[in-house]
N, C-alpha and C positions, 0 to 999 in steps of 0.2 A: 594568278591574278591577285595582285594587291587588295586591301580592303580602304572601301571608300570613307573617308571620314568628315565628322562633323565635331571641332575642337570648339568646347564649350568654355569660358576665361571669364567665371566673375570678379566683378570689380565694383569695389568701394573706398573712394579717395585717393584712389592710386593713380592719380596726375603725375607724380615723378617715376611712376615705374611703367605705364602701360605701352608708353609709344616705343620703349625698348623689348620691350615683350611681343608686341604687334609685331615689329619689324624680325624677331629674332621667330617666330611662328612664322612667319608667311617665308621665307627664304627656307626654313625647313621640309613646308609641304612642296615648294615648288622644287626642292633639288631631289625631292624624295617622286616625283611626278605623281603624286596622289592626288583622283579626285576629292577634291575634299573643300569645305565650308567653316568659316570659321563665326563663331558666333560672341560677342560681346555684351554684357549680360550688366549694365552700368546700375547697381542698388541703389538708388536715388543719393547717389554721391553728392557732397556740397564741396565738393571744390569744379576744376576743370576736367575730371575723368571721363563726361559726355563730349567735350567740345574734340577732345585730342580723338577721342574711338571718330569721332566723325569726318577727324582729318585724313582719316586713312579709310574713306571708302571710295575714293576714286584709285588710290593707290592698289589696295587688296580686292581683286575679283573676289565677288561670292560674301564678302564681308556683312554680316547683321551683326544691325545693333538694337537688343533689346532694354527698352528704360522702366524697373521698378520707381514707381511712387506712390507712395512713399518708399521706403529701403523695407525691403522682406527677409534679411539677414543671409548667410550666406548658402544655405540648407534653396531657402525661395528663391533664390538667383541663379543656382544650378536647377533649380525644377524649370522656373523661366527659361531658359538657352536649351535644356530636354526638349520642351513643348515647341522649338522652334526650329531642333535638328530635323532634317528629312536623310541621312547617310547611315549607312548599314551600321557603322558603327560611330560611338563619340566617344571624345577621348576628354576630358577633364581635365583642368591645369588652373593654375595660378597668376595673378596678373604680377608676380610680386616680383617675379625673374628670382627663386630661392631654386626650382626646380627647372633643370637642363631640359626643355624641351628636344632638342637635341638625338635625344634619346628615345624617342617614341617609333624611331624605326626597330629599336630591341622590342618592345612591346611588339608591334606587329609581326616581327619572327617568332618569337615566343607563340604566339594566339595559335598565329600558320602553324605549325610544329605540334600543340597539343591540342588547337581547337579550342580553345579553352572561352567559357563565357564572358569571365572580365580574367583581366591583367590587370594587379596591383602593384603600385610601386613600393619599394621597402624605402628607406629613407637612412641615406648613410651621411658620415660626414658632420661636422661641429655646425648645420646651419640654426641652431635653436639654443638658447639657454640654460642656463641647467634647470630651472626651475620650471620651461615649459618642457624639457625633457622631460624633467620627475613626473607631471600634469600628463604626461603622453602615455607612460608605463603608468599608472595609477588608472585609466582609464580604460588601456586595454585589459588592465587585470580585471575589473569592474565587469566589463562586455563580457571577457572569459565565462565569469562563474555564473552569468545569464544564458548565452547564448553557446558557450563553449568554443572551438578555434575557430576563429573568423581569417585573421591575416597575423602577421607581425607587425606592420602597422597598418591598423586599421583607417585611422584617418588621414593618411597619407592622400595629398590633392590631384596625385599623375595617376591616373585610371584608366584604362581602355573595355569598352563591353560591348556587347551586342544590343545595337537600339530595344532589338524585338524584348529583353529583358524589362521593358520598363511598362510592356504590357501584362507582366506578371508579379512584377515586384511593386508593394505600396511605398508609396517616397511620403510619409506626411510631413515630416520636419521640413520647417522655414530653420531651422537653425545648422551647428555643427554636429547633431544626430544622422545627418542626412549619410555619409559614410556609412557609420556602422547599420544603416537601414539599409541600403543596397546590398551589405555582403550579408548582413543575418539574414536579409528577406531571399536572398539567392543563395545561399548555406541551405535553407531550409527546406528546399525546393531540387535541392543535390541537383543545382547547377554546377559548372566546373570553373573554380577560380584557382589560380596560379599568380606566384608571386617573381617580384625581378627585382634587384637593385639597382638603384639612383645614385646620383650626386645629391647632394642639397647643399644650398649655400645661405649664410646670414643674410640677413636683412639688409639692406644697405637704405632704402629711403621708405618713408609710409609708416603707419603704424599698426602693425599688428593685436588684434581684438579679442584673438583665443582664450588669453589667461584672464580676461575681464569676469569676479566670479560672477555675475549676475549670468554671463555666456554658459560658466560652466554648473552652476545650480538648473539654469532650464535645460543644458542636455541633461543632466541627472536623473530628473522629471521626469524628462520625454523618453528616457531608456526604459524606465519603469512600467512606463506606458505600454510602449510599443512593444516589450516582449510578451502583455499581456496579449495584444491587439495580434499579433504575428503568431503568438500559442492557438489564438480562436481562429486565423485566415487560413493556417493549416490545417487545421481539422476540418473547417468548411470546405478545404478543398478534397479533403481524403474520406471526404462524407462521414466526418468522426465528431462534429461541430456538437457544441451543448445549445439546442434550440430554447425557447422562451418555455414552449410548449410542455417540453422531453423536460427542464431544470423543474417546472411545474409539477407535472405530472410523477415523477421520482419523490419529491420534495412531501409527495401527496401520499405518495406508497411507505416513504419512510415514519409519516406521520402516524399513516393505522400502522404500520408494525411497534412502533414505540406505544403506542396508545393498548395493543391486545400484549404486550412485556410489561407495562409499567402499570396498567391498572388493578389498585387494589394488590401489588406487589407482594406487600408482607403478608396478606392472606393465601395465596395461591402460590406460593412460593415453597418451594421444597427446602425443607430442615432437618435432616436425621443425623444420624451418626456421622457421615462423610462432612457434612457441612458443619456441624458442631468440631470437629477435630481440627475443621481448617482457621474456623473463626478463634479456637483455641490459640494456635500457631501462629493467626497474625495479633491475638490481641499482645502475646508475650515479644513480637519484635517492636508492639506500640510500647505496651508499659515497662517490660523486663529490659528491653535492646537485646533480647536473646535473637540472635540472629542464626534461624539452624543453616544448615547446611544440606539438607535433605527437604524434598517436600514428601506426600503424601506415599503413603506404602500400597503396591497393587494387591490386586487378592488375588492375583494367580503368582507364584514364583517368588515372595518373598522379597522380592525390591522395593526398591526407593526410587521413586523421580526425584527430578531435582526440585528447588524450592524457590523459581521465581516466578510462579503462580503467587506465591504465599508475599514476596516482596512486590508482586504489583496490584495485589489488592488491599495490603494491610492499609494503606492509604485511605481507601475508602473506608474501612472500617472507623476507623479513627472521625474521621470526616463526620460520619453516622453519629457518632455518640455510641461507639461501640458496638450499635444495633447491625445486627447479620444485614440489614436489608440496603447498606451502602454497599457490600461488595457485591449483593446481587443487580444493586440497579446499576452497578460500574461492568458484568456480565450483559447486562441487557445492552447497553450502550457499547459495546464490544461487537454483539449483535446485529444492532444496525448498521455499524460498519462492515461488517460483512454483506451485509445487504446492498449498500452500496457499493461495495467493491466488485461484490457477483455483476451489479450493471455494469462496473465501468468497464470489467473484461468483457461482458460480453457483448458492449457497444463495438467492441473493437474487431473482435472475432467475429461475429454473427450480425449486428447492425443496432439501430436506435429500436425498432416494434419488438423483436424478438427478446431484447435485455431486458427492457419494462415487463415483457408476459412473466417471466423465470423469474425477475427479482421480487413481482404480487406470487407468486404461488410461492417462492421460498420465504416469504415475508409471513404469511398465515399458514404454513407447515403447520399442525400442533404438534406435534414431536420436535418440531426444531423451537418454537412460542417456547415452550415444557423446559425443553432445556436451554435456553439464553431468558432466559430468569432467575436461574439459582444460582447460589454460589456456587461451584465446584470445578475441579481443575480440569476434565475433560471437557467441560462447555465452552471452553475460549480455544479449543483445538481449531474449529474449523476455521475459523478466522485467520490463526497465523498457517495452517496448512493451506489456505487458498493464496494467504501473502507470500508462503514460497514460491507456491509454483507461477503466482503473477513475477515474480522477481526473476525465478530460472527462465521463463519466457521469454521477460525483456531483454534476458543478455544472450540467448538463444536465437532469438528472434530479429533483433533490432540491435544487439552488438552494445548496449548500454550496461557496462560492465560495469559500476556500480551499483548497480543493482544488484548484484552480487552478495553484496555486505549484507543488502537489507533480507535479500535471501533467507541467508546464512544465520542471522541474526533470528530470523520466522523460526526457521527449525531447529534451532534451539531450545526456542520457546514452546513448539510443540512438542518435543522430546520431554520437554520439563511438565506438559500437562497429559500425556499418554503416549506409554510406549508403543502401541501400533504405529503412532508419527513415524517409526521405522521405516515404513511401507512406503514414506516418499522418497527416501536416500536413494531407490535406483531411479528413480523420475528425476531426483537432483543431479546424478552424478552423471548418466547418459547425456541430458542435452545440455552440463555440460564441456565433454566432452564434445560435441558437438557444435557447440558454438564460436565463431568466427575468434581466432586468439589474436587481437590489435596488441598493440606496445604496452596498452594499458592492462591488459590480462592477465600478466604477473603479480601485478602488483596489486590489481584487487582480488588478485582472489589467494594471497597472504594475507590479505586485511581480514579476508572474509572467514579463513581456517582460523586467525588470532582471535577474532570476536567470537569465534564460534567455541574457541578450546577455554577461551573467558569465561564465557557465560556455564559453561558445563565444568567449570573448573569447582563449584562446590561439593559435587558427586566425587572428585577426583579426591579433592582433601578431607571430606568423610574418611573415605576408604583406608585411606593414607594414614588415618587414626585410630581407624578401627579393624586392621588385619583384613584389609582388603574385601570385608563382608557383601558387599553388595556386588561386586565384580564378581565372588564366587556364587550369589546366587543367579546371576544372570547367568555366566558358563551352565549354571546345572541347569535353568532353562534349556536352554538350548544342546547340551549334550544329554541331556535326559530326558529323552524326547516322546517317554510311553504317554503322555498327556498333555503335551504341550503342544509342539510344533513338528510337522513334516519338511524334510529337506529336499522332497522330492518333489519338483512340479506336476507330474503328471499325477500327483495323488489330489492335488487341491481342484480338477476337473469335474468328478463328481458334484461336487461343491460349489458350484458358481453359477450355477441357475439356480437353486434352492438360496444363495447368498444374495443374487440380487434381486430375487423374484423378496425376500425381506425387505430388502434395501424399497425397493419402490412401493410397497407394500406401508414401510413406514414412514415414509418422506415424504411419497405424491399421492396419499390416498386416506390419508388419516384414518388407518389402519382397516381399512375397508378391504380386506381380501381379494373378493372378486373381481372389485375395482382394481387395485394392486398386482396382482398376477399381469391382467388384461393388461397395463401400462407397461408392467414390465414387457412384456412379449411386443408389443407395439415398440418401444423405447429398442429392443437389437434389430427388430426388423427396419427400425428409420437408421441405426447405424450400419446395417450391411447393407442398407439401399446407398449411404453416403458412403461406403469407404469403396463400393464400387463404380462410382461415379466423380471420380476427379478431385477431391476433397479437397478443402485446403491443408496446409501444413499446421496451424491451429488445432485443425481438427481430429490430426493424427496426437497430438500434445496432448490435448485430454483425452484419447483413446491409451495412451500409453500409462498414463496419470491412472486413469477408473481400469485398463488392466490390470497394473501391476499391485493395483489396491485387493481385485477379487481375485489373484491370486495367490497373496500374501493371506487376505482372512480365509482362503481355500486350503489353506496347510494350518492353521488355527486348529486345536482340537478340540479346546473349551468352548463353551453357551458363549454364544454373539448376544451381546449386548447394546442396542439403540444408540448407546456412547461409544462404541467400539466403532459406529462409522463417522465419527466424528472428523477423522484427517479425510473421509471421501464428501462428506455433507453436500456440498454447493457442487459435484461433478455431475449427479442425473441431470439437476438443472440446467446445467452449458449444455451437456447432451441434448435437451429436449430444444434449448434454443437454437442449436445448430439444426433439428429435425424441424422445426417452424419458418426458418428463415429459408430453408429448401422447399418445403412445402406450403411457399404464403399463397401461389398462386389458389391452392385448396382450401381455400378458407370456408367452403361449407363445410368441408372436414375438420379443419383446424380452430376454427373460434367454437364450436359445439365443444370439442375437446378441451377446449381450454376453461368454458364454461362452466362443464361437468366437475373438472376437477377443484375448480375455485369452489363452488355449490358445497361439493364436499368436504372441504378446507373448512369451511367459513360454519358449517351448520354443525362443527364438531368442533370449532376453535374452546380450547380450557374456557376462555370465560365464560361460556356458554353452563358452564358446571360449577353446582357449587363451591367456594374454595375450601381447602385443606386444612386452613388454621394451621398448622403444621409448627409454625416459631411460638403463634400465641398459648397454644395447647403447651407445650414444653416449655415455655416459658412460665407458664401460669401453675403448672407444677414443682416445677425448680422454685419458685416463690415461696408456695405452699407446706413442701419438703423443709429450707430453711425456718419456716415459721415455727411448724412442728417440732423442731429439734429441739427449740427452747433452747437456741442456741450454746448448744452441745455436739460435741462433735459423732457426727455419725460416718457409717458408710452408705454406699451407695448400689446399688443391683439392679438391670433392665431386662428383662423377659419378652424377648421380641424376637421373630421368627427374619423380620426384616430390616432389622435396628440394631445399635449399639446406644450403649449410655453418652458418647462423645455432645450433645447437644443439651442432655440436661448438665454437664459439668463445666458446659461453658457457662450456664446463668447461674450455676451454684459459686463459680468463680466469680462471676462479674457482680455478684452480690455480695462478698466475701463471707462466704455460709463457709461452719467449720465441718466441709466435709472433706474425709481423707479416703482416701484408696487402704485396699485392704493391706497392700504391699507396704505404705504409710504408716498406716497406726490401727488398729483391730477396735474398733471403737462399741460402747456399750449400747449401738442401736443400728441397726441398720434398714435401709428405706429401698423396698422392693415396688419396682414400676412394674406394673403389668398390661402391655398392651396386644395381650392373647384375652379371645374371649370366655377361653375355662383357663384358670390358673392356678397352679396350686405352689406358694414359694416355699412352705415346710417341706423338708425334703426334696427340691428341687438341684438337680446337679449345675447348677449352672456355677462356677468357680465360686464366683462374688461370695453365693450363699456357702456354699460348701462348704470355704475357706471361714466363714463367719462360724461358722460352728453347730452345738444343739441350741435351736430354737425355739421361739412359740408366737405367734401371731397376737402382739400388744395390742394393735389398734389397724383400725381399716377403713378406706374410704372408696369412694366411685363419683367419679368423676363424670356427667352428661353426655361425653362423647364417647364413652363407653371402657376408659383406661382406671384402672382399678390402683390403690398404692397403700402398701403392706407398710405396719413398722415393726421389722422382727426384734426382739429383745435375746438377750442369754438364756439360757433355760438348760444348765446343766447338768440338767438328769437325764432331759430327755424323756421325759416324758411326759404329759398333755400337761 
């Protein structure tokens, strides 16, 4: 059975063309014997385009004529003759006789055949200019990089759909938007459109309106608009919508997390050795353009990350006024991004209540607060390790293979700020493996191995200079395995309930043991309640994510360090969001829980604790140091169980104090820090002194917070 149709024909001032168009439609549906209606849609025409539509309704059974007035352009002319169709399907055309009507019996074989939602005409043939040609591709290109493929011609005027679409697709355009809103708003909704080719022929009388810019500045507009309007209609449909409430309420979580990161920063702010070394490195790509090629050396094994930690925070330093406290608040801000990005996965996975619970508890962590404050290169790992595995997801998940780059591009970045980032390569390379391979699959994920061999290419030409050095300490890593790493999984089993019973201990419990254990144990019993209940595939995503994490640090032989689960950070949290959104109907179970652990969060958050002084202290030293030298050049020494000298040689530098290392220059004084509470620097092994030689304690002071600072002199006898 043929499909019944409803031929909608706006028209504006087309007096010389529509009674040839009437005539040439109504002989079509009748040799085709289709029910069908045809409907005439006159935009408040000033010429006769009303009088002639009206001469032909005794002629055409079925014939309406609907009259705009004033004129609602040509977008409201076809919404008018929609609102007026009652046939299963309507089919769209032109009063201008450019388009073979003729041919709308291929569209309906085409439909019949594939089912298909609309039939789009392509549009062959010289009937258009060159210049509303160019206008035609210049527009689709436009649509593309919004909407991505819609048609090959998208505004093509011969269409065939199913009515019922227009109960789900928003039409708002009164103008020549109205095309590309029907196929994006049905693109988007993976309805099935399918394309056919036409005739088209020149204009021969009337005057065509398209190329008029003021027409094509308001679709411009209205594109802009609408992809906004069509990004929120889909999400409201797929219960993913951002509410007034939910934008609130986020906007309100990210304010206390910034507020408990940034208050009183420079005080509470970690400054030792690690962060002094790094502020070193980025002042020298500010002042020197010394651009290294390495970033920070690990303490296990002898390597080097790479160094674009160091190139995306030098910036902020700079910014500072050199002061350490721009790259920390450029860390903190890092932070918050991840905070929000924790919601926006897990609005997606899990829903709108359950993202807001997980994004306040990881938002007042104090272990996570501790470290997205300070400068240092492992702090900014969780952020691009959750922006990999949101990217492996997208293209895993949803076949958005560009995402790929951004990927790729994340775990570089994590690589370059801690090499346990390792731990996500099988989570990257499994799903994907895994994921659906389109046309486009090749070729981004060349992009993504290029951007990725880029970015890690200054590891590479280090190496390249220096006898391959860091390549062989990495092999001996790993082939040398009496204290490193086990190759065997079943050895890292012991190790992963003592791993994560840590892990939750330091994350969701602000380091409250008792507390800690009990979540952990609750946290696998909500995951073997869901993996044996239907889970979603999400859910299995972060189950392979936080496996293959605990059992990478389960083969680890060295002391776990708070930073070392930096690439897992934001994974208990999805976890416990997936265990809330299953269990919301228990909310006498679940908001007590949630309670508790915020209570805890919140009555141990750092600021609750004095701050550190940590930059002022060292800072105000390094000052002091310089003053005393009588500027002369000295060296320098630090007696610290938990420190290096890297933090006071950054202010001795940025002061330009004449102090040298002993490798430098062996200078006639050198200035012993002590921040042990018994110290003794005469005879002290520590190289600095060693290397300085026989001494004797010139002068000495004591500083209020309890750091003591020697000034050895020569004393070549050696004795008192």
């Amino acid at each position: 059975m043929r499909a019944n149709l409803s031929v909608v024909i706006p028209a504006y001032n087309e007096e010389a063309n529509l009674a040839r168009c009437l005539t040439s439609v109504s002989a079509v549906l009748k040799r085709l014997k289709l029910e069908s209606e045809i409907i005439v849609v006159n935009d408040g025409s000033s010429d006769k385009t009303g009088e002639i539509a009206k001469s032909f309704l005794k002629k055409i059974p079925g014939l309406k004529i609907v009259t705009n007035n004033p004129n609602r352009g040509y977008g409201g002319s076809l919404k008018a003759g929609f609102l007026a169709a009652r046939k299963d399907f309507i089919v769209m055309t032109h009063a201008d006789n450019q388009l073979d009507f003729s041919e709308v019996d291929k569209f309906l074989d085409l439909q019949s055949q594939t089912g298909a939602d609309i039939v789009s005409g392509v549009r062959a043939g010289g009937g258009d200019a060159f210049y509303r040609t160019f206008l035609r591709w210049g527009w689709n290109t436009l649509v593309r990089a919004l909407f991505g493929y819609l048609a090959s011609d998208i505004d093509c005027g011969f269409k065939l759909f199913r009515r019922q679409i227009l109960d789900r697709v928003n039409l708002p355009s009164d103008g020549a938007m109205i095309d590309t809103q029907l196929l994006a708003g049905s693109r988007a909704r993976n309805l099935k459109v399918v394309e056919i080719p036409i005739r088209h022929y020149p204009r021969t009388a009337g005057v065509a309106t398209g190329e008029n810019p003021q027409v094509i500045m308001k679709a411009i507009k209205e594109l802009a608009v609408f992809w906004w309007q069509l990004k929120q209609e889909i999400l409201v449909e797929q219960g993913k919508a951002i509410f007034r409430w939910e934008l609130i309420a986020i906007l309100a979580i990210l304010a206390v997390a910034a507020f408990v990161r940034l208050y009183r920063i420079d005080q509470y702010m970690t400054f030792l050795g690690d962060e002094g070394r790094d502020a070193i490195a980025m002042r020298d790509i500010v002042l020197l353009k010394h651009i290294p090629l390495i970033g920070p050396g690990t303490s296990i094994g002898n390597m080097y990350l790479g160094p674009w930690y160091y190139y995306l925070t030098a910036p902020s330093l700079l910014l500072a006024g050199f002061s350490p406290v721009g790259p920390s608040i450029q860390v903190a801000i890092i932070g918050l991004l991840t905070i929000a990005l924790i919601w926006w996965i897990g609005r997606q996975w899990f829903g709108r209540t359950p993202a807001l619970l997980i994004s306040t508890l990881y938002s007042l962590s104090p272990t996570i607060i501790i470290s997205s404050r300070s400068s240092w290169n492992p702090n900014v790992t969780p952020f691009f390790a959750l922006l990999t595995i949101y990217g492996i997801w997208k293209v895993w998940r949803l076949g958005y293979w560009r995402w790929l780059v951004i990927a790729a591009v994340s775990f570089a970045f994590v690589l370059n700020s801690h090499y346990l980032g390792l731990l996500l390569f099988p989570v990257f390379g499994l799903f994907w493996l895994l994921s659906p391979k389109t046309p486009k699959a090749r070729y981004y994920s060349l992009y993504a191995v290029i951007l990725f061999l880029f970015l890690m290419s200054p590891l590479l030409w280090f190496d390249l200079r220096h006898n391959w050095s860091n390549f062989k300490s990495i092999k001996t890593f790993f082939t040398d395995r009496q204290a490193t790493v086990n190759f065997k999984a079943y050895k890292a089993l012991p190790n992963i309930w003592p791993i994560w019973q840590d892990i939750s201990v330091s994350l969701l419990s602000a380091k409250n043991k008792p507390v800690g254990i009990t979540i952990a144990a609750m946290l696998v019993l909500g995951w073997l309640w869901l993996a044996t209940h239907r889970p979603s595939k999400d859910f299995w995503f972060l189950s392979a994510w936080l496996i293959t994490g605990l059992i990478g640090l389960g083969l680890y032989k060295q002391h776990i360090y708070d930073h070392y689960y930096g690439f897992l950070f934001p994974a208990p949290f999805l976890l416990l969001g997936f265990i809330i959104d299953k269990f919301k109907k228990l909310k006498l179970l679940t908001i007590p829980f949630i309670l508790i652990l915020l209570i805890i969060m919140v009555t141990n958050s750092p600021i609750r604790y004095p701050p550190n002084n940590q930059m002022a202290h060292i800072r105000e030293i390094s000052g002091f140091i310089a003053q005393e030298s009588a500027n002369k050049p000295f060296n320098l020494a630090l007696i610290a169980k938990r420190n290096y000298d890297a933090g006071y040689r950054y202010f001795l530098q940025l002061n330009q104090s004449p102090y040298f290392t002993i490798h430098q220059k062996l200078a006639d004084q050198l200035f012993v820090v002590c921040e042990e509470p018994v110290c003794e620097p005469i005879g002290n092994p520590l190289w600095e002194i060693a290397a300085f030689g026989w001494a004797k304690i010139g002068e000495q002071w004591e500083f209020p917070w309890g750091v003591k600072v020697f000034k050895l002199i020569h004393n070549p006898s050696g004795k008192p």
